[in-house]
TIZA-892202 format. One line per 2 residues: number of its first residue (from 1); their letters; for each residue x, y, z of C-alpha. Coordinates in nm, 4 decimals. Layout:
% TIZA-892202
NUM	a	X Y Z  ...
END
This chain:
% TIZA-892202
1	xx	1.8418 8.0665 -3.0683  1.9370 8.3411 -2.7592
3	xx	2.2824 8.1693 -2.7566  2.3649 8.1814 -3.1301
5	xx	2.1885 8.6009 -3.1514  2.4672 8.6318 -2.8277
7	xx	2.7681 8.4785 -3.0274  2.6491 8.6260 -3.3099
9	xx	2.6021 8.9716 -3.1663  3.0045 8.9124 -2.9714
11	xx	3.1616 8.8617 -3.2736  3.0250 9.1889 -3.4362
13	xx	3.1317 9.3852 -3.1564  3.4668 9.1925 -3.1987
15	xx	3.4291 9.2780 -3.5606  3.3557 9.6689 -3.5248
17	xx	3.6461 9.6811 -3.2830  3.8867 9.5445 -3.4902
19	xx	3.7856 9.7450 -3.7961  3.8149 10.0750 -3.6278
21	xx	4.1802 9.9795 -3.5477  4.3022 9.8782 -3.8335
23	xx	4.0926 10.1293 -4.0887  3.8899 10.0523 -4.3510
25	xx	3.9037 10.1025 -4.7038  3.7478 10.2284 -5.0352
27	xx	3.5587 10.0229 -5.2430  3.6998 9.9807 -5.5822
29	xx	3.7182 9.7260 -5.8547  4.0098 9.6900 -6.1380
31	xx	3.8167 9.6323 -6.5031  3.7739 9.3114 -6.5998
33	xx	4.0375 9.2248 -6.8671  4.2281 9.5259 -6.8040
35	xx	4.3736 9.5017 -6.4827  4.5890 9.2279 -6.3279
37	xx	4.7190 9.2466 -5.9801  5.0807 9.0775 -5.9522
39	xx	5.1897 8.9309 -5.6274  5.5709 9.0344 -5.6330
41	xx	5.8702 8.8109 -5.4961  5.9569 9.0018 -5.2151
43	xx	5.9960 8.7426 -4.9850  6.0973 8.6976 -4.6223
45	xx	6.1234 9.0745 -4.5881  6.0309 9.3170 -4.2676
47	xx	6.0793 9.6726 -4.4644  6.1141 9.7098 -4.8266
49	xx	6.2655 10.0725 -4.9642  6.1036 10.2051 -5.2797
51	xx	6.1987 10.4568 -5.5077  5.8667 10.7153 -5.7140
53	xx	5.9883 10.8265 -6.0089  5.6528 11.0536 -6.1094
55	xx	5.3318 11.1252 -5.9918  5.2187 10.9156 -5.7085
57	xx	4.9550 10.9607 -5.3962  4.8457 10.7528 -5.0864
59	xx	4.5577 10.5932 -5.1835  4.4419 10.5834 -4.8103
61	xx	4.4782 10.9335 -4.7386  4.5831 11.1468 -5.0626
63	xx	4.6551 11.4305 -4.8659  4.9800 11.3166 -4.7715
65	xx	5.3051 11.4537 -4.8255  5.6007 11.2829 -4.9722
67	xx	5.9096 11.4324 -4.7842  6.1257 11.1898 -5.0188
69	xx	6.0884 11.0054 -5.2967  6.2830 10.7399 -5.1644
71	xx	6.0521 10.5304 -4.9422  6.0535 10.2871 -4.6720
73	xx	5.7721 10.0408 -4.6074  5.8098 9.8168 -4.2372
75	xx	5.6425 9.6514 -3.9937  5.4780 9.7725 -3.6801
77	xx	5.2731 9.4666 -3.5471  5.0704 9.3473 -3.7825
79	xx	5.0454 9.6862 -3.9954  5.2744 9.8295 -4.2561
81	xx	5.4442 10.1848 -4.1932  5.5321 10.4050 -4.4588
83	xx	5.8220 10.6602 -4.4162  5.8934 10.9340 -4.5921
85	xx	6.1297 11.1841 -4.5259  5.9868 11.2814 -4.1701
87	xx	5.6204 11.1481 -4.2551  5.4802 10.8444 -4.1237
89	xx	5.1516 10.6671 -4.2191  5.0364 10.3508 -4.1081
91	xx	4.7474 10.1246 -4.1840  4.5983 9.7511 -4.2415
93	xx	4.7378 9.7846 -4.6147  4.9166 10.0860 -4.8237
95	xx	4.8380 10.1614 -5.1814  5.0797 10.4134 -5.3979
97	xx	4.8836 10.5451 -5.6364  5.0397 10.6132 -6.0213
99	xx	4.9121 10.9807 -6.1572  4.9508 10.8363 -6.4729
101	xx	4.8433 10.5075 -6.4366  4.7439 10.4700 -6.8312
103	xx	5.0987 10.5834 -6.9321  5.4613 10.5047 -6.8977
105	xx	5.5810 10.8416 -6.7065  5.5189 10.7362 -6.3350
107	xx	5.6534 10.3485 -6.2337  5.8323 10.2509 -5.8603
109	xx	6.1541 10.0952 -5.7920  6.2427 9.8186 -5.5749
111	xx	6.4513 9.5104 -5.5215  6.2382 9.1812 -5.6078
113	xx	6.3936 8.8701 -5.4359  6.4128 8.7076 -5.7665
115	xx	6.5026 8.9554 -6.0398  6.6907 9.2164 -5.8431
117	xx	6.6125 9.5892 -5.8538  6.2978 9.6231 -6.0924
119	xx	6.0644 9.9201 -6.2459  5.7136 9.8541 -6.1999
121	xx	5.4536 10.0578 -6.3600  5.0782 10.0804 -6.1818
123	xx	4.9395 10.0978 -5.8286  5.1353 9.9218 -5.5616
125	xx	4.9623 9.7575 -5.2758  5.1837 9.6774 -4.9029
127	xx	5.0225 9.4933 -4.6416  5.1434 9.1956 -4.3978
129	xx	5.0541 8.8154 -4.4442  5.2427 8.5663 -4.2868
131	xx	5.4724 8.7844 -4.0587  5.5950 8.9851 -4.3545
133	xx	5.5761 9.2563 -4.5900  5.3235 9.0996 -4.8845
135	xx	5.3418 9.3368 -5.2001  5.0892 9.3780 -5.5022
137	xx	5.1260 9.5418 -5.8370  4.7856 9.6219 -5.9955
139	xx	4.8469 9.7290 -6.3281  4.6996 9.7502 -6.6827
141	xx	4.7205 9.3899 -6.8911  4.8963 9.5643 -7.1542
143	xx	5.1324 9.7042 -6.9281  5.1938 9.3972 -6.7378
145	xx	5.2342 9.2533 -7.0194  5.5776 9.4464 -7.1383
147	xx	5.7242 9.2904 -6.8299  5.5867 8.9553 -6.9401
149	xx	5.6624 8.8931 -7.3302  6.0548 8.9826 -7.3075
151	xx	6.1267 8.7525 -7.0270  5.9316 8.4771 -7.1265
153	xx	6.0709 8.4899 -7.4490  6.3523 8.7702 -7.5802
155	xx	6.3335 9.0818 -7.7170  6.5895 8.9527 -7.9792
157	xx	6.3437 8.6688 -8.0980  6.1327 8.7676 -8.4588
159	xx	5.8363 8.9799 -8.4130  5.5810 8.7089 -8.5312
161	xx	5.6491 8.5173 -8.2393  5.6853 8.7793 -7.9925
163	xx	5.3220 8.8686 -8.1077  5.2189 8.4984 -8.0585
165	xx	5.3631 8.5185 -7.7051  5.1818 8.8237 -7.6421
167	xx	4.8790 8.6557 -7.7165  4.9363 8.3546 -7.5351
169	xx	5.0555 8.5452 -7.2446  4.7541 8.8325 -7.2320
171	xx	4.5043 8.5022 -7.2449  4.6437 8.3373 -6.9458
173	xx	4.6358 8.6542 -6.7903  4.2408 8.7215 -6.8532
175	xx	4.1907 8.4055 -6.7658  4.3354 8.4234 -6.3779
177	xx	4.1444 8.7746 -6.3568  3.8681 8.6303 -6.2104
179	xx	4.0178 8.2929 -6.0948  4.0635 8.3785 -5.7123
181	xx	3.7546 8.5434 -5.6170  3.8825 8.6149 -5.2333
183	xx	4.2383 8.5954 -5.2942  4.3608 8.9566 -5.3107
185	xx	4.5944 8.9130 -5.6345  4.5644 8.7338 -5.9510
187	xx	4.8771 8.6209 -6.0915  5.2409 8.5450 -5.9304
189	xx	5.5454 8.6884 -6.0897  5.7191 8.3385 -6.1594
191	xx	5.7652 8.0944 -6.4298  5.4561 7.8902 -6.1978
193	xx	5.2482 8.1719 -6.3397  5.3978 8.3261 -6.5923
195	xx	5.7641 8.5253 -6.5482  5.7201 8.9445 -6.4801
197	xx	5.9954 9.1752 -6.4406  5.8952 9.4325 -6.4430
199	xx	5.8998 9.7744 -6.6659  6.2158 9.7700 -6.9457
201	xx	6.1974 10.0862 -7.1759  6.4803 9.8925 -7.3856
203	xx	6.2678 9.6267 -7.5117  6.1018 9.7795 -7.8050
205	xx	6.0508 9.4869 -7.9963  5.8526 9.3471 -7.7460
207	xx	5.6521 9.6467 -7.6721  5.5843 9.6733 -7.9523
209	xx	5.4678 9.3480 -8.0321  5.2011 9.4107 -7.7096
211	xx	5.0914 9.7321 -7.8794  5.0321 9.5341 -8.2158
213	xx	4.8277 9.3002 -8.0840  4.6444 9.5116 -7.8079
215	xx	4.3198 9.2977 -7.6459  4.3832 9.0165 -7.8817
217	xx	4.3289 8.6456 -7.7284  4.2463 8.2460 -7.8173
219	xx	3.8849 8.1438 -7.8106  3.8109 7.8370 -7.8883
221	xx	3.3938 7.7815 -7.8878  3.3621 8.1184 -7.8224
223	xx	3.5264 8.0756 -7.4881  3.8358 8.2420 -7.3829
225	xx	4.1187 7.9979 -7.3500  4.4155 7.9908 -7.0958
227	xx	4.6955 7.9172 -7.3736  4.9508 7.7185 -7.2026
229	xx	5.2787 7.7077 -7.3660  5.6531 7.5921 -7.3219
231	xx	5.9980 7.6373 -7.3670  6.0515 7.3745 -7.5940
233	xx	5.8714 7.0689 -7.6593  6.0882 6.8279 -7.8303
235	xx	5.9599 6.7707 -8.1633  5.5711 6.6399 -8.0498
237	xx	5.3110 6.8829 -7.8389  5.1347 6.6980 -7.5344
239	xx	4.8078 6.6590 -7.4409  4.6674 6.8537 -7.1403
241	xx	4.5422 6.5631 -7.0212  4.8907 6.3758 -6.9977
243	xx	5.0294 6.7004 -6.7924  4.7582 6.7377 -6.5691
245	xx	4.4095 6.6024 -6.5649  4.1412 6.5713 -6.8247
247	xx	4.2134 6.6728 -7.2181  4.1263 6.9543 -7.3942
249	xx	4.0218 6.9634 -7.7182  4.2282 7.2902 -7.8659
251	xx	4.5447 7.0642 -7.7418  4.6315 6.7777 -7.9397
253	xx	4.9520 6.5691 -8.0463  5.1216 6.6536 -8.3503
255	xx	5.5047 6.6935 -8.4673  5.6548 6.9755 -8.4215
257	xx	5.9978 6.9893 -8.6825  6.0474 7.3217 -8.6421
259	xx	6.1026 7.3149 -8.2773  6.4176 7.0135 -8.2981
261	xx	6.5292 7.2582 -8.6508  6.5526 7.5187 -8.3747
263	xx	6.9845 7.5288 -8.2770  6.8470 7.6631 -7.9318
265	xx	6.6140 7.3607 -7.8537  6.8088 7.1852 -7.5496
267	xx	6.8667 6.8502 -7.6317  7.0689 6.5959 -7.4856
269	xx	7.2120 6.3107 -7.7344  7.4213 5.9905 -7.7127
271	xx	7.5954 5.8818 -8.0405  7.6471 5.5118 -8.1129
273	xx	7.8175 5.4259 -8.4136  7.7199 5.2221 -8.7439
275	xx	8.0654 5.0663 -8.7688  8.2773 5.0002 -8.4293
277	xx	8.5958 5.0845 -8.4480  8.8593 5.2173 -8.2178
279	xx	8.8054 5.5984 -8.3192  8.4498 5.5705 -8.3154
281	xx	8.4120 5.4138 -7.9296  8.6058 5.6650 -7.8293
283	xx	8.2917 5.9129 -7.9754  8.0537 5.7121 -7.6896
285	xx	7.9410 5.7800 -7.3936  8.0871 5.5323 -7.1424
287	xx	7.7529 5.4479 -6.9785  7.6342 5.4001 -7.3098
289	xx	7.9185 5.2012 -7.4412  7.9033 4.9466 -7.1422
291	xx	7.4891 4.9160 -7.1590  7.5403 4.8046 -7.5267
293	xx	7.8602 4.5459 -7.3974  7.6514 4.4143 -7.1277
295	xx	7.3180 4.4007 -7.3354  7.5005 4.2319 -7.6048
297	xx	7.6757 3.9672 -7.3675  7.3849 3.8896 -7.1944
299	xx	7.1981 3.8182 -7.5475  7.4576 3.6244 -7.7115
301	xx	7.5456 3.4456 -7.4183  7.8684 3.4822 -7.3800
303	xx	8.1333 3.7564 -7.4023  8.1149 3.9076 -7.7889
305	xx	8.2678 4.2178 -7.9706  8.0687 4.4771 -8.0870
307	xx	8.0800 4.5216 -8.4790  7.7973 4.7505 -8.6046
309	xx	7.4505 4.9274 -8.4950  7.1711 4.7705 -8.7216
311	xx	6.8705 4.9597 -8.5706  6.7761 5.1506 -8.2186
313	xx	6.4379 5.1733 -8.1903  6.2630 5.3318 -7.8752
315	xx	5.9166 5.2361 -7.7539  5.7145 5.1511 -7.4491
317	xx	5.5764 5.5447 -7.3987  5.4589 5.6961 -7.0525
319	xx	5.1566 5.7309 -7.2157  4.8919 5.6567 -7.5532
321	xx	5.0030 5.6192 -7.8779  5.1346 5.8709 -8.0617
323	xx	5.3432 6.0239 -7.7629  5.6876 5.9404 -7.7886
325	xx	5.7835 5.9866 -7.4024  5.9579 5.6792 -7.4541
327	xx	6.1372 5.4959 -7.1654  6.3211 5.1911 -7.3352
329	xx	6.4543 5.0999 -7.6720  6.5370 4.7834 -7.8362
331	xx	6.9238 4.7271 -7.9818  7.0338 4.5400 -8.2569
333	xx	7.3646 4.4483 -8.3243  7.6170 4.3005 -8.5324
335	xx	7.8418 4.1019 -8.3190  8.1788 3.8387 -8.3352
337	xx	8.2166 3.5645 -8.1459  8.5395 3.4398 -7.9659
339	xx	8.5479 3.1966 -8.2681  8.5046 3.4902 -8.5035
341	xx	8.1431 3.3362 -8.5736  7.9242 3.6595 -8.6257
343	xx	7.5287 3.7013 -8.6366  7.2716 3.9372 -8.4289
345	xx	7.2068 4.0077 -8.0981  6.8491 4.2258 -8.0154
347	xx	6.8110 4.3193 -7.6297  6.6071 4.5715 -7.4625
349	xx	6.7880 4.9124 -7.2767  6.6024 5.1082 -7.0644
351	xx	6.6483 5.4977 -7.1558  6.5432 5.6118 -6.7957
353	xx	6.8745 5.4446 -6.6430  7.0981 5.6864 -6.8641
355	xx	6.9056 5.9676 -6.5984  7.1956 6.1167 -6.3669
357	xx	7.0192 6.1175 -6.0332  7.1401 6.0682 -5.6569
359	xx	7.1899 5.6693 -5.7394  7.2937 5.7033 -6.1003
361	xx	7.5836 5.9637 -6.0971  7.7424 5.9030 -6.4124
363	xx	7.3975 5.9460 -6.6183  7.4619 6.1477 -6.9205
365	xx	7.0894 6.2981 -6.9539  6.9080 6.5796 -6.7502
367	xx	7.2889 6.6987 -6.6157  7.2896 6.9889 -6.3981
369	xx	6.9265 6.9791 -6.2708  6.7768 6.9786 -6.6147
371	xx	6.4268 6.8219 -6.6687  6.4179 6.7335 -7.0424
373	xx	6.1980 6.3954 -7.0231  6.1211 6.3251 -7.4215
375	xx	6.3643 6.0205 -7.4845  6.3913 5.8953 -7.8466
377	xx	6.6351 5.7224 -8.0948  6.6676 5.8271 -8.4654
379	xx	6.9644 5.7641 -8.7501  7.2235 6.0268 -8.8022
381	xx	7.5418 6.1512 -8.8632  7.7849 6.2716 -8.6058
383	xx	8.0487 6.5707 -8.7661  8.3496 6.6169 -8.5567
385	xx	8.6825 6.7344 -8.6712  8.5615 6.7477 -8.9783
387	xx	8.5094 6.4099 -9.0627  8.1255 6.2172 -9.0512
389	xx	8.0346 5.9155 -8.8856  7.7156 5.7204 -8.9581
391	xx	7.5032 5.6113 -8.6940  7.2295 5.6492 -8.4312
393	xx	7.1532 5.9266 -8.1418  6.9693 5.8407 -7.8364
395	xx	6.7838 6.1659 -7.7773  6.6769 6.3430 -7.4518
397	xx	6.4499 6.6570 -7.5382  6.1364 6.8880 -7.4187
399	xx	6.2076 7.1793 -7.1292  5.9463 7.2123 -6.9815
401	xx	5.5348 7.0417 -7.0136  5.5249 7.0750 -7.3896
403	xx	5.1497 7.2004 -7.3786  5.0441 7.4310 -7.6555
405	xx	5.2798 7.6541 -7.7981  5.6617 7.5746 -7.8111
407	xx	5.8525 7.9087 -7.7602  6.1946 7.7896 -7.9653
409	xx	5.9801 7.6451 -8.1786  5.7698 7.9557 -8.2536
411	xx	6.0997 8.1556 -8.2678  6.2016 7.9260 -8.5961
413	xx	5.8537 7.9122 -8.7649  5.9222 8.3179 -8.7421
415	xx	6.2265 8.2911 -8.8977  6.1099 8.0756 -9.1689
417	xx	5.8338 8.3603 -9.2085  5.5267 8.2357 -9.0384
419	xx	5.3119 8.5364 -8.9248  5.2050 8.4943 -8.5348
421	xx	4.8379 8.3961 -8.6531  4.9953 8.0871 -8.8344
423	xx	5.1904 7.9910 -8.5318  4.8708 7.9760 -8.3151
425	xx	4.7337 7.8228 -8.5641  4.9220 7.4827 -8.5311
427	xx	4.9768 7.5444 -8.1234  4.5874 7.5464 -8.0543
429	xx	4.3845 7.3674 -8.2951  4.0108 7.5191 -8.4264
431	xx	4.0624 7.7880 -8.2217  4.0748 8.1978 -8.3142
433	xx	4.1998 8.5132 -8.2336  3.8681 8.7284 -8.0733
435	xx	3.9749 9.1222 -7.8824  3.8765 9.1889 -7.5793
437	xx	3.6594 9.5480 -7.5498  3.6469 9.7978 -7.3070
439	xx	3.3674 9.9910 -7.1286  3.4595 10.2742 -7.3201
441	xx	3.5292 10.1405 -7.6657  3.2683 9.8190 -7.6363
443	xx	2.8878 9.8707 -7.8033  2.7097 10.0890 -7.5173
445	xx	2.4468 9.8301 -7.2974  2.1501 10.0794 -7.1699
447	xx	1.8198 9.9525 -6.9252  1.5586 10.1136 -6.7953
449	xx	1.5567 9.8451 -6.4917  1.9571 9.8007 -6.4384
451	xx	2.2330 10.0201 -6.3979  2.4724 9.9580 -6.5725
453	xx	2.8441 10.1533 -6.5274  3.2326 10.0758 -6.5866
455	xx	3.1937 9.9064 -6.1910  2.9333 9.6430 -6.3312
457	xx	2.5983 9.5480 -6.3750  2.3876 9.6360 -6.0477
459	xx	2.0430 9.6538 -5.8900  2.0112 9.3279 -5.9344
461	xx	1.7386 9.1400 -5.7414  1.9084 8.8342 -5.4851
463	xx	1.7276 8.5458 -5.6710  1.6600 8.6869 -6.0549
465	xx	1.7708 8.4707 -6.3341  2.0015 8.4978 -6.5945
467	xx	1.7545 8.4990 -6.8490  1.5495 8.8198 -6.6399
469	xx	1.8581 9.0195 -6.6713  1.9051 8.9520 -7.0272
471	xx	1.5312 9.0469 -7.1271  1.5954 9.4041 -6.9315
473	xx	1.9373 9.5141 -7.0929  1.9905 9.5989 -7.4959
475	xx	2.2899 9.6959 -7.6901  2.3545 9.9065 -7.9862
477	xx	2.5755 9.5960 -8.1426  2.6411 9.2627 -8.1347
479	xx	2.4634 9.0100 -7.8717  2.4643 8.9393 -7.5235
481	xx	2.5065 8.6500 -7.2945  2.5729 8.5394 -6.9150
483	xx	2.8252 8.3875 -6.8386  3.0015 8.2501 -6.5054
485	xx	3.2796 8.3103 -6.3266  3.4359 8.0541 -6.4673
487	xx	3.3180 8.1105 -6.8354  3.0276 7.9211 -6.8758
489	xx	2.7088 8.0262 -7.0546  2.4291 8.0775 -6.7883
491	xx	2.1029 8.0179 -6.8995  1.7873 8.0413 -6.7086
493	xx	2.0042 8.0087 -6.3540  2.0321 8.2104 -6.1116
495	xx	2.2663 8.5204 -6.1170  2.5636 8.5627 -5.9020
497	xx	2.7856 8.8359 -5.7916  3.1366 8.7525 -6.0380
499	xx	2.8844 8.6181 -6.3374  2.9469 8.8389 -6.6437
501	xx	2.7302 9.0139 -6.9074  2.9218 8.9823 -7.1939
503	xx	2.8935 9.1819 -7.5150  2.9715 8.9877 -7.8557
505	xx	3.0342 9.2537 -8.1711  3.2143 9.3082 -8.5025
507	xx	3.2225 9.0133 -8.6360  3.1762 8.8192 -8.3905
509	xx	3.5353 8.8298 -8.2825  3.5525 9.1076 -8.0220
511	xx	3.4119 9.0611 -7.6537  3.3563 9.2534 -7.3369
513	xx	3.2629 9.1098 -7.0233  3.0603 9.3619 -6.7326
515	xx	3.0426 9.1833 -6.4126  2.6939 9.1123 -6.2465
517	xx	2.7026 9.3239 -5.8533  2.4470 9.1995 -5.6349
519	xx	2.5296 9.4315 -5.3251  2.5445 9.2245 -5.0364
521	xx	2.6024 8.8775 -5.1953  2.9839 8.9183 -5.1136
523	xx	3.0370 8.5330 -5.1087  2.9439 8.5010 -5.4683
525	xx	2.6577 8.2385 -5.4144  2.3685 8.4429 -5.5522
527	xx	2.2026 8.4661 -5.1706  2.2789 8.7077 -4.8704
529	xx	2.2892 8.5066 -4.5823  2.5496 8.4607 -4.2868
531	xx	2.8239 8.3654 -4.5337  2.8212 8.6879 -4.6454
533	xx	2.8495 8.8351 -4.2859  3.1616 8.5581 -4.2412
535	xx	3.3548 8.7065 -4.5422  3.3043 9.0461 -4.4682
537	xx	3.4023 9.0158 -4.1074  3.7096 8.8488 -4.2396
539	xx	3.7424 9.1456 -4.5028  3.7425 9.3759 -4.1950
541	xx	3.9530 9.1812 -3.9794  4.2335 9.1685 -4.2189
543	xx	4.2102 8.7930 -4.1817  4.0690 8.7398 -4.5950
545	xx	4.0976 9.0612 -4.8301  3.8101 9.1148 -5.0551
547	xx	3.8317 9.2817 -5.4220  3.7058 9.3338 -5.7278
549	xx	3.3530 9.3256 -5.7785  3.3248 9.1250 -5.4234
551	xx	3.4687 9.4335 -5.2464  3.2035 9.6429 -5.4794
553	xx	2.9085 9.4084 -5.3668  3.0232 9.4376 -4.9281
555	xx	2.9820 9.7994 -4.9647  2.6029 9.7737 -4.9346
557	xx	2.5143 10.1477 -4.8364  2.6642 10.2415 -5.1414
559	xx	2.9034 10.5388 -4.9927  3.2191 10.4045 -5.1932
561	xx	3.3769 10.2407 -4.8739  3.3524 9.9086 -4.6973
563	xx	3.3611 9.9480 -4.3251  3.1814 9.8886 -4.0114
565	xx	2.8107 10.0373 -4.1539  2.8489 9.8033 -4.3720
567	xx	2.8584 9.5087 -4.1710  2.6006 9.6390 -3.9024
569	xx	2.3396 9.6864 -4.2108  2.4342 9.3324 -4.3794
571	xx	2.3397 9.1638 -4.0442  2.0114 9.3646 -4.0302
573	xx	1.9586 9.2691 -4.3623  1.9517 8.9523 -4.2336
575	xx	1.7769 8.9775 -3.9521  1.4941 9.0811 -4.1573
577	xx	1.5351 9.3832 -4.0094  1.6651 9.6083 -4.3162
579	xx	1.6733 9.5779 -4.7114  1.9724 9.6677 -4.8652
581	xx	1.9200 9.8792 -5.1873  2.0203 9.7069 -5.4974
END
């Protein structure tokens, strides 16, 4: 027990040492479902220049003076340095502060690896992981959100659908909010996450279609969904649990005709002809033509000529009935003899080995790095020079997973006049558009044994239960539950720091979410014990960033800043030796 109180006792003074190097920082926490914090592609770089364009302060020391507003943020050791003009600052992270971080008049400018030189309205946050400069735009969902719907879709596309994207997109976003408790941003700024450019005055259509549905998201049980969706999907929508791992009940496997009607749909097809002729071979693929030659030989057996398609018809699917991933088809032919003797021929192609990869080079689908993997066969007619040839294509469609909504095929149900409720509608099935509230527009919680602010809900016991909390709060609307992290309904359990009170009002179709603050549980476990002294030594050694409501629940002497009090006090705490205050 002496050994482990000396180790103990040696890391703490390793701890305070460290922290009065490097600084410490405010505690602060973005609002739940109105922040997001964007981790921007600036990759592999050792300074980044920046350009302010409006009101902007150091968030570490707001006394500074900007000699320029042309920036320069590089590396000294492990720290980032800020230059300005003849000004220098330095410390474990930098935050640029907007003046007007609720408007449009103050954004920054810098080159993203990715996307070139972009405008980028919010906070901006520059520290060093992995021997560079890491950078991290915390910004208003609604405002992220502009930088969002025009690149994941087009500002050209019908305003139905660009509201339907800015649905789908402001869901995914609320649902990462929370998703990385000790991970110091939410969201990345790539198609892995969702694509983010940025700050484009231009694209009014799409700004507009943010502003017209402001807070609106997918619920599906009452629970906020993450509403996957895809370039294009082929003509069926997949199952989550064909993508990834188990299925979900708001995604299931219907045909989607408006999404092959759409011209911009990429599709790959193969025409084989009713009638063989020498004008209509020449309309085939090669690869295709000699498949059918060999198939045919093999099936007769012997060498035939080909005379006429009677039916292509794909099956054996990657997965259950009714997904038509299909990866062979069955051919049947009309075919001569060398005697001129004609009949039938049926044989089986596989539509996998028309795939151009490293050891198929002359494959005529996915071409230039393309991933479409729906393969199919249907009758049709193939117009060229103006004249029409009856016959079959072998299909190649779907870019991307084909989960949820299809974003051609949203474009054409717009077009045809479907309103952006009706295209969710068929995307996620018994589901329904709920808003998300706001501390300051939300029904007002009061208790006489909480406090309760726009931080979260705090003076919370370590060990009460969900169902204590709920018996000492009221609202002036509506109902409340708990609910985790994660979204689930907590009943009778014990609370955690990251659970949420939430608020449900109107008609049962707005929400608002409060987090729980338990100061001192900074793991999130519901306890204070030496976890919580690991991850706030890590917080001060730079090694593991807290924020959010975590950073809120480290600062356990309550003076709006987590630093090396804090730690001496949490290990007293622990000790037995001091109560922190809830």
């Amino acid at each position: 027990m002496r050994d482990s109180k000396r180790i103990i006792t040696f890391i703490l003074v390793l701890v305070l040492a460290v922290a009065m190097l490097i600084g410490t920082g405010p505690a602060y926490a973005a609002a739940y479902y109105t922040d997001v914090r964007v981790l921007l592609s600036v990759d592999g770089n050792k300074s980044v220049d920046i350009e302010l364009i409006g009101e902007y302060y150091l968030n570490e020391d707001p006394s500074f003076e900007f000699e320029s507003r042309e920036l320069t943020i590089s590396m000294v050791g492990s720290r980032p340095l800020l230059t300005s003009g003849g000004n220098t600052f330095t410390a474990s992270s930098i935050t640029l502060m907007s003046g007007d971080y609720d408007g449009t008049s103050s954004y920054i400018r810098l080159t993203n690896s990715r996307y070139g030189v972009s405008t980028y309205l919010g906070n901006m946050t520059f520290d060093i992981s992995g021997g560079d400069i890491r950078v991290i735009n915390t910004l208003p969902i609604e405002h992220y959100l502009y930088g969002v719907v025009p690149y994941e879709m087009s500002n050209t596309f019908p305003i139905e659908s660009l509201k339907a994207q800015a649905v789908c997109a402001r869901g995914y976003a609320v649902a990462n909010c929370s998703k990385y408790r000790l991970r110091p941003y939410d969201i990345l700024d790539t198609s892995a996450d969702q694509v983010y450019h940025g700050y484009a005055s231009k694209y009014t259509r799409a700004i507009a279609a943010v502003d017209e549905t402001f807070g609106q998201i997918l619920t599906y049980d009452g629970d906020i969904i993450q509403a996957y969706y895809a370039a294009s999907n082929g003509g069926q929508t997949e199952l989550t649990g064909n993508v990834w791992s188990s299925n979900l009940p708001y995604y299931v496997q219907r045909d989607d005709i408006y999404d092959i009607e759409n011209p911009h749909s990429l599709e790959e097809k193969s025409f084989v002809p009713a009638q063989f002729s020498e004008q209509t071979i020449a309309l085939m693929d090669p690869l295709v033509l000699i498949m059918l030659q060999q198939g045919a030989d093999k099936a007769a057996g012997a060498q035939v000529t080909l005379l006429g398609t009677v039916r292509i018809k794909a099956h054996s699917a990657i997965y259950d009935p009714p997904s038509r991933l299909y990866t062979q088809a069955d051919v049947t032919l009309m075919v001569a003899a060398g005697d001129g003797e004609q009949g039938q021929v049926t044989f089986t192609i596989s539509l996998d080995d028309l795939v151009e990869t490293d050891d198929n080079p002359d494959g005529i689908f996915n071409t230039g790095k393309r991933t479409l993997r729906l393969r199919s066969a249907q009758p049709g007619v193939l117009t060229t020079d103006g004249n029409e040839y009856d016959g079959w294509f072998i299909t190649n469609r779907r870019y991307g997973h084909g989960v949820g909504m299809s974003q051609r095929g949203a474009e054409q149900r717009a077009f045809f006049g479907q309103t952006y409720s009706q295209i969710l509608d068929f995307y996620y099935a018994d589901t329904a558009i709920r808003s998300i509230g706001s501390f300051e527009t939300a029904p007002t919680l009061s208790s006489e044994t909480y406090t309760i602010s726009a931080v979260g809900v705090s003076g919370i016991a370590p060990g009460t239960a969900s169902d204590e909390l709920l018996d000492g709060i009221s609202t002036t609307e509506g109902g409340i539950i708990v609910i985790s992290s994660t979204g689930t309904e907590k009943t009778n359990s014990l609370l955690k720091t990251g659970d949420f009170v939430r608020t449900v009002y109107g008609e049962s179709d707005s929400y608002f979410d409060l987090p729980v603050l338990i100061f001192g549980d900074i793991d999130g476990n519901g306890k204070i014990t030496q976890g919580d002294l690991d991850t706030l030594s890590a917080h001060l050694l730079n090694t593991n960033r807290l924020t959010g409501v975590y950073l809120n629940a480290a600062d356990v002497n309550h003076d709006n800043a987590v630093d090396s009090l804090d730690i001496l006090l949490l290990l007293k705490h622990i000790q037995g030796n001091f109560s922190i205050e809830q």
